[in-house]
N, C-alpha and C positions, 0 to 999 in steps of 0.2 A: 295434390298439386294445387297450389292456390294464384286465383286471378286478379290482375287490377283492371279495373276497367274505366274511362272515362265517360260522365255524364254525355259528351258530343257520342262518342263508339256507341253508346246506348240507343243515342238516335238515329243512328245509320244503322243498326238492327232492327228500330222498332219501323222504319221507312222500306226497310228490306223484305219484314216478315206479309206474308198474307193477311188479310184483316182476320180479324177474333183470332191471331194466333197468338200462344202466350209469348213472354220475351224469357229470352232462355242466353247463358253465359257461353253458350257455341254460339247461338246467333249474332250475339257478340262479337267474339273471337271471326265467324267467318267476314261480317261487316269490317272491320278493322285490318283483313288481309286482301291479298292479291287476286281471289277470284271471288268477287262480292257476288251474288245474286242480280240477272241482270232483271232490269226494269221498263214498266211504259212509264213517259212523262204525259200526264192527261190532266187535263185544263176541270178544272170542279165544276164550272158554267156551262159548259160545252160539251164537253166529251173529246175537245180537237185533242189530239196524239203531236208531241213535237217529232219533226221526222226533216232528215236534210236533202234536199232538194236532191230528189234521184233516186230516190227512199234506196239509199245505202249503197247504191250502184255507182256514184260518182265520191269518190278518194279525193278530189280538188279540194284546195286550201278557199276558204274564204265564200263559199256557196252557202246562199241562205239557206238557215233553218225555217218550215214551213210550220202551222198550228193547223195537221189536217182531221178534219172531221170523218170523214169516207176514205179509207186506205183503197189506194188504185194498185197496190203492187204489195207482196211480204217483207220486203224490208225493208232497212233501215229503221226502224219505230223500238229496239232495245238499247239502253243504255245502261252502263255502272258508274254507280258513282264510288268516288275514290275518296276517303276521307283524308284532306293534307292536314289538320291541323288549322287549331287558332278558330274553330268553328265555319272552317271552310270546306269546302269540296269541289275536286274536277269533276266532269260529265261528259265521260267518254262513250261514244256511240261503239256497237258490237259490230256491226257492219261494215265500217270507216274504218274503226280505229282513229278516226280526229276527235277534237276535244270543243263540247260546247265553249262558243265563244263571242265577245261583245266585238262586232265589224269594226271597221274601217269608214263603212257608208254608209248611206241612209236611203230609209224604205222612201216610196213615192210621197209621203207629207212630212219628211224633213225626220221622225222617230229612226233613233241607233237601230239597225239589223242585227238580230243575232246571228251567228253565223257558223260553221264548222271548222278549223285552224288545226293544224299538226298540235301534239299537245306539249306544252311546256311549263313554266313554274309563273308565269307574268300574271298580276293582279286580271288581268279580263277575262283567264282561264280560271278565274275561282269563285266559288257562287257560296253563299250564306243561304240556308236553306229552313228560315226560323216557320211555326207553326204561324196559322193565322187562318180563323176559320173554318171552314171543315176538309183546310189541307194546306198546304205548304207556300209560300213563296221562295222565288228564285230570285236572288238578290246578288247583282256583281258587285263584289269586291272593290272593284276597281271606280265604281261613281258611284254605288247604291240607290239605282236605280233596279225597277222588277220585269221580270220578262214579261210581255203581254202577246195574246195573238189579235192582228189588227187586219181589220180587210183592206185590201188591195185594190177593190174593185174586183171580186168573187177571189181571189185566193189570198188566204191568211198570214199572212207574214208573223215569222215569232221577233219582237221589237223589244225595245229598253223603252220602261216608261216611269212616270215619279209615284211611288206608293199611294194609291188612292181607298185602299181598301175595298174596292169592288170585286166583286166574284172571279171575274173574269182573270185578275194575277191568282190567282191560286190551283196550286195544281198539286195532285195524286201522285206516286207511287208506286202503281201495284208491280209484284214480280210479275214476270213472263210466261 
């Protein structure tokens, strides 16, 4: 049997796999299908984990995503990502079942809230997810702008902010 594979499915296997694992034409194939391997989203600066407010226990549309450093409870903190195409991907929580997404509102100094939204096909549910230092940004679609976690005044809000290259928009990865 013979495979085709596109350069992006390549990168949602190699995002997928454990570190030092090799990249293998199943890991592939499983990357590119319906039950991807799920994941933490984890900040390279920090350690903070994105997790939706109620780590996984609250199903509401439109509750912010937090950037939490100490998990107070087990879930919510897995997600899959879903490659749509065009070098995009959804970022659907295991817990929810909603789809990371660019809000409505904005955190307390005026920065977009990410937020948690049923999932559907609209530009603010699709994130570009290019390498950049010793991990990833998450870049919406929809204004290319990159997730950050921003303090609150002690709790971390996950916000849209303008690519600065700082450590702090880059994020990991790992499976579950």
């Amino acid at each position: 049997m013979r495979f085709r594979f596109s350069a992006v499915a390549s990168l949602a296997a190699l995002l997928l796999l454990p570190a030092g694992a090799a990249f293998s034409a199943q890991a592939d194939q499983e990357a590119a299908g319906p039950r991807q391997t799920a994941v933490r989203i984890v900040n390279v600066s920090s350690g903070q984990k994105l997790i939706p407010t109620g780590y996984g226990a609250n199903k509401a549309d439109n509750i912010v995503v937090w950037a939490i450093a100490v998990e107070e409870a087990p879930g919510g903190k897995l997600w899959r990502l879903q490659f749509l195409g065009d070098g995009y991907y959804q970022i659907r929580n295991v817990d929810t079942n909603k789809c990371l997404t660019v809000g409505d509102y904005t955190a307390p100094d005026g920065r977009t809230a990410v937020v948690q939204r049923e999932c559907g096909q609209a530009f603010n549910q699709q994130w570009g997810l290019p390498p950049a230092g010793n991990g990833h940004l998450i870049v919406a679609r929809s204004d290319g702008r990159v997730v950050t976690p921003f303090n609150t005044g002690g709790n971390f809000w996950a916000v849209l902010d303008q690519e600065s290259g700082a450590l702090t928009q880059q994020w990991n990865f790992p499976p579950a």
